[in-house]
Structure formats: C-alpha cells, structure tokens
N, C-alpha and C positions, 0 to 999 in steps of 0.2 A: 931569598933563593927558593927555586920552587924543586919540589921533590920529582926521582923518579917514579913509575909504576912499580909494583914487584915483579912483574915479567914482562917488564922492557928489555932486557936481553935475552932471559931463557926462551920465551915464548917466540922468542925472532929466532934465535939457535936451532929450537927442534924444528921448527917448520922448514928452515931448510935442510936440517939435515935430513929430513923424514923424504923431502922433492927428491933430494940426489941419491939419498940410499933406493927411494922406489923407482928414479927411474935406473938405478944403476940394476935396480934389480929383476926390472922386465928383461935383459940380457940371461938373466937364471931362472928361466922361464915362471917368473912371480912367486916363486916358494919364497923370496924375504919379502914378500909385502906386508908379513905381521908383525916386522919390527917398527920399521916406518910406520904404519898403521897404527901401532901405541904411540908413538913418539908425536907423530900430530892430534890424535884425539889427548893428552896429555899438555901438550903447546896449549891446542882450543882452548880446554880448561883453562887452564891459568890464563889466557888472555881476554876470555870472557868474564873471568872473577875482574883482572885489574880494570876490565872495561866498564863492570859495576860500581867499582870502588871510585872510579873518577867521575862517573856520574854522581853518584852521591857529593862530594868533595871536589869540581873543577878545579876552582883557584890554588886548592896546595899542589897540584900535579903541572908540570910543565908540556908544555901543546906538544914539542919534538918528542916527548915518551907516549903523550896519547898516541901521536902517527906511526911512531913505531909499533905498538899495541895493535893498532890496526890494521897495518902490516902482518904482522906475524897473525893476524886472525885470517887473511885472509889467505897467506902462504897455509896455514895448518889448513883451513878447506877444503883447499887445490890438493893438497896431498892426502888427505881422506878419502877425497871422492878419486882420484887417478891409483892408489894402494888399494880402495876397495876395490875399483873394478878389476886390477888386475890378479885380487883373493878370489873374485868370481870367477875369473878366465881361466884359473887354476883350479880350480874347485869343480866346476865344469868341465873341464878336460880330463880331470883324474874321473870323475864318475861317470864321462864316454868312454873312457878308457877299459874302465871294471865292466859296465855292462856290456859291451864289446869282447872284451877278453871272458865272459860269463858265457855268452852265446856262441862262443865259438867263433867269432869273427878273422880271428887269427891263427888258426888250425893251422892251414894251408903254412903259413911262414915257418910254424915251431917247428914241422917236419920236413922239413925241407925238401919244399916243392918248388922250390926255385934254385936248384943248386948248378952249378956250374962244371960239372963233371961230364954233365951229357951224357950218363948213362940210358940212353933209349932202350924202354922195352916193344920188342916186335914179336907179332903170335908168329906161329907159324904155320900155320891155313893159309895164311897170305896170299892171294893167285894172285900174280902179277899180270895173269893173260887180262883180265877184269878192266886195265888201265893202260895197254898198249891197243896202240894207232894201228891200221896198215898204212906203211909206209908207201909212198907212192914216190915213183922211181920219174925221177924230173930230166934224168935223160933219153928216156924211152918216150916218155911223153911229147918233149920236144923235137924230137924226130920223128914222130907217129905226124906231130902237128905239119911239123915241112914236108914231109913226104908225099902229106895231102895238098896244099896249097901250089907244092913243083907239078904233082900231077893233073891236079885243075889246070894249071897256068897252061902248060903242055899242050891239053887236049883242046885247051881254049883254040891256041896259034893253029 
C-alpha cells in the first residue's frame, strides 16, 4: 500500500478556503484579502515541500495524493495572485483616498455644499432691469399688420 503526501488534504483545504474567503471578500471591499492571503501562501508551502518529498521518493507515495498535491498547488496560486491583487486595489484606493482628502479634494462635501434645504443666497444690488425684455404686445402688432394689408387691398380695388 502506498502512502499519502502530508498535505494531501490540508494543502487542498486552505486553497480553497483562501478562493471563497477572497472571493467572498471582494464584496468588503478586499480588507479580508490578508487572511486568505496567509492561508494560500501557507497551502503553497506545504504543497511545494510534499511536492519535493515525492520527487525524491515516487514509489512510496500514491499518483491520487501526487494529483491532489497538485491541485491544491495550483488552487493556492489562483488565490495568491486574485487576494494579492485585491490587497493592491485596496491599498491603492486607501492612498487615493488620503492624498485626496490631504488636498482638499473633499471640502466642498464636509461643508455642506450640497445640502437640500435650498437655502439660496441673493445680494441685494440685484437690478432686475439688467434681464427684462420689452415686451412686445402681439395684439397691437397683429392689427397694425391687417390694418395695412385691408388698406393696400382697398386702395388696390
């Protein structure tokens, strides 16, 4: 009978749990990427050690534990590289954030300049002569027009 690896099953375990904890955890915007993150760099390891140890020793180890092994190396990966990127996405956004909220990027919101009460301020120099029309009177006009066209027609006959 041929032996397991030593992390034929842990090494299979953390990599997936490291996949579902990180993708569970891009929903909380990647602040748990650093658990998942140990938990596959930790799989790696030990599935790179047992992957050593069967190279050395084939025959005592059974092929179903190498493919598992290998498995779980490449499940730990996948989950390194998808927990790293989202440590960076987070990392990256918290230090847009700071240097944004450093420069003043966000004044305008803290004091509320966007508030919904509609308090308007208006000076009061204000001329409103400045923005009125003369109105032009569309009945006088319309009668000025026929009055001339009755009196052509008229003098025409």
């Amino acid at each position: 009978m041929q032996n397991k690896l030593p992390a034929d099953p842990s090494a299979l375990i953390l990599g997936i749990v490291g996949l579902v904890i990180g993708i569970a955890g891009c929903c909380c915007y990647g602040f748990t990427a650093i658990i998942p993150l140990g938990l596959s760099i930790a799989g790696l390891v030990m599935a790179n050690k047992s992957m050593k140890l069967y190279r050395l020793n084939p025959e005592e180890f059974s092929e179903s534990s190498r493919s598992n092994v290998s498995i779980a190396r490449v499940l730990n990966i996948i989950s390194i590289i998808l927990n790293g990127l989202f440590l960076l996405i987070v990392i990256g956004a918290l230090a847009f954030l700071g240097v944004a909220g450093m420069t003043g990027a966000f004044d305008d919101l803290t004091n509320d300049a966007y508030s919904t009460d509609n308090n308007w301020e208006y000076e009061d120099d204000f001329n409103d002569d400045v923005f009125m029309e003369e109105e032009v009177d569309s009945i006088s006009t319309d009668s000025i027009f026929l009055n001339e066209v009755f009196s052509e027609r008229d003098s025409i006959d």
